[in-house]
C-alpha positions in Angstrom: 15.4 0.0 12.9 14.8 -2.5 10.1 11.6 -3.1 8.5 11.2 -6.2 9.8 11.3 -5.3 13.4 7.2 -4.0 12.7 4.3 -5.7 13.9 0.7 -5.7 12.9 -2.4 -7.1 13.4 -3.8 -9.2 10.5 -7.7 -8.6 9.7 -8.6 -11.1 11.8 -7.2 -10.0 14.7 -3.9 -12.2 14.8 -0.5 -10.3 16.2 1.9 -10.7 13.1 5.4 -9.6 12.7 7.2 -8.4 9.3 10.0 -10.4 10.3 7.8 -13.7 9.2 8.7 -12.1 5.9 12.6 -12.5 5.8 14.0 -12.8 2.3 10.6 -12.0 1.0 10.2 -9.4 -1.6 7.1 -7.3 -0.6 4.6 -4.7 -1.5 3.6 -2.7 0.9 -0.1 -1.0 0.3 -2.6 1.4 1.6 -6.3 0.2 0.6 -9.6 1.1 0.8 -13.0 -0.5 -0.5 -14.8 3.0 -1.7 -12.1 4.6 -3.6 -11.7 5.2 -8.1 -8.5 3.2 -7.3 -10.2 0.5 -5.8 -9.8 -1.7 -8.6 -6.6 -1.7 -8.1 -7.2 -4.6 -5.8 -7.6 -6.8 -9.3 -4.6 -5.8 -10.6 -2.6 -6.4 -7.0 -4.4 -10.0 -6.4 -2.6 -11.0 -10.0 0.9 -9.4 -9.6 0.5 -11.3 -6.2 -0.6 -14.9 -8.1 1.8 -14.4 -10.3 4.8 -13.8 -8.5 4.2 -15.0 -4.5 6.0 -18.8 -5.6 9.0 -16.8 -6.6 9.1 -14.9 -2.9 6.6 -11.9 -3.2 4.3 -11.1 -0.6 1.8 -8.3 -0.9 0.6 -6.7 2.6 -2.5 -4.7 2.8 -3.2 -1.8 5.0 -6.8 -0.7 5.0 -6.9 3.1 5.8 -10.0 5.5 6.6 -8.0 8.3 6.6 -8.8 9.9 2.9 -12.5 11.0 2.8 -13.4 8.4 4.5 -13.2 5.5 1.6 -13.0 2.6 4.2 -15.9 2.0 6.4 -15.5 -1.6 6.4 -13.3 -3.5 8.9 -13.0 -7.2 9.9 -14.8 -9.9 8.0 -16.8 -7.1 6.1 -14.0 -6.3 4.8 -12.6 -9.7 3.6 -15.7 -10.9 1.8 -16.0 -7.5 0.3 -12.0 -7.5 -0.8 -12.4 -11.8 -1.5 -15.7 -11.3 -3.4 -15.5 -8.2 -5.4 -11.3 -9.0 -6.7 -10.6 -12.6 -5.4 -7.9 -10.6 -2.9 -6.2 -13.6 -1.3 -3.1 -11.7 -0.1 -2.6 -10.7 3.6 -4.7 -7.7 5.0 -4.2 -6.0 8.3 -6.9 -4.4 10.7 -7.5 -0.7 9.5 -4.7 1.8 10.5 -3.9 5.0 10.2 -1.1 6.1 7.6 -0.4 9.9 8.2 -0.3 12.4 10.4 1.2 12.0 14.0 -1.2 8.7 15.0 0.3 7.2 11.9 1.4 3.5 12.4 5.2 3.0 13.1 5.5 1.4 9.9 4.0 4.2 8.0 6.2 6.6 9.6 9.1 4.7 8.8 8.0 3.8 5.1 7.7 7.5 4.4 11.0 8.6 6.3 12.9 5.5 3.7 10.7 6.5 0.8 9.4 10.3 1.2 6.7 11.9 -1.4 8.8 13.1 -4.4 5.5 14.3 -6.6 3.8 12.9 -9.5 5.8 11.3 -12.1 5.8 13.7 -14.8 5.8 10.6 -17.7 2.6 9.6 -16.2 0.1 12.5 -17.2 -2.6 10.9 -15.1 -0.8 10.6 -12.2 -0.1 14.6 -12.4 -3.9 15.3 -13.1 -5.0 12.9 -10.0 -2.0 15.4 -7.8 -3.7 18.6 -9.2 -7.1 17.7 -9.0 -5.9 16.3 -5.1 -4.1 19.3 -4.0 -6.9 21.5 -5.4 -9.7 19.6 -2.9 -6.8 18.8 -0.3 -4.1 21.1 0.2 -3.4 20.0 3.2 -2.5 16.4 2.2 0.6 17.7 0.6 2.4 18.9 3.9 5.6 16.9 3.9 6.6 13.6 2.4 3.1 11.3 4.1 1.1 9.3 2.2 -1.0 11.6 0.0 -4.2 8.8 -0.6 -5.3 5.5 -1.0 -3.0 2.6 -3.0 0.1 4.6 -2.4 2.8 1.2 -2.9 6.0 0.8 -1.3 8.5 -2.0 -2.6 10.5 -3.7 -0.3 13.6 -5.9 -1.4 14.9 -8.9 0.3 17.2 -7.8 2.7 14.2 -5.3 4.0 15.1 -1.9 2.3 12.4 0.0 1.2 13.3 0.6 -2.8 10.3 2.4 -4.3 7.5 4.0 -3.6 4.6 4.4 -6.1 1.9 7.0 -5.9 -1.9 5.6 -6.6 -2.0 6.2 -10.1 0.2 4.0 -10.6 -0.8 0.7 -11.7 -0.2 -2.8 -10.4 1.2 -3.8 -13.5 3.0 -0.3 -14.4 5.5 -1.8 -11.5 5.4 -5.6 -12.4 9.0 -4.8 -13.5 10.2 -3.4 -10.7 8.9 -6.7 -8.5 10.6 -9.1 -11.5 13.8 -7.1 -11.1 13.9 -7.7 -7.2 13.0 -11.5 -7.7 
């Protein structure tokens, strides 16, 4: 199955399909509006400006599933995510990334890009899985999405190149997007 055989449904309730993004290069992301990677959402809505008239497309996939950091759905959520960091990109209705009611895509993101730990040249990322596994063992059962702004890279033709873990930055992987333009 390729990527862009997916659907979704935007925010606003609209049936979409990942196949409108053909030839695109995208980013792939888990959100939520009450999580310390939150901010995030400034750093995506400029990789987005900067790069979406060269191809890029970033998709955003509210999840409630990590300590419940997203209460917000529907236009709550927009005008929180449009006020707060000016997020223009597309956002879908709130899913669920992990476990076995994960969305199809989800479960096919992780089985193209599985969990490989925390990259040890980032020592914050390997505090934030330390500090995580400590609170929530149970999140690191298998390769699944392990919290909040986990980012998965897809390239033109649809494959699924990288995945980066939350701590990772928007901009710590502007050169991974350039490189795919």
């Amino acid at each position: 199955m390729s990527i862009y055989s997916y659907p979704y449904t935007s925010l606003e309730g609209k049936e979409k399909s990942l196949a409108d993004y053909q030839g695109k290069v995208l980013l792939i992301v888990n959100t939520a509006s009450k999580c310390g990677f939150t901010p995030q959402y400034e750093g995506l809505e400029l990789l987005y400006e900067t790069y979406r008239d060269q191809g890029f497309v970033i998709l955003g996939f509210p999840c409630d599933q990590f300590a419940n950091q997203e209460p917000l759905e529907g236009d709550s959520l927009a005008i929180f995510c449009s006020l707060n960091y000016g997020v223009s990109f597309p956002l879908s209705k709130k899913i669920k990334v992990r476990g076995k009611d994960a969305d199809p895509l989800y479960q096919f993101l992780i089985q193209e890009a599985p969990f490989t730990g925390a990259d040890p040249s980032k020592p914050a990322a390997e505090g934030f899985f330390t500090k995580l596994k400590g609170k929530f063992p149970k999140l690191f059962d298998g390769d699944s999405v392990k919290w909040n702004f986990t980012k998965f890279l897809i390239d033109r033709n649809g494959n699924v190149v990288s995945r980066f873990e939350p701590p990772i930055t928007p901009d710590e992987i502007a050169s991974s997007v350039e490189a795919l333009l």
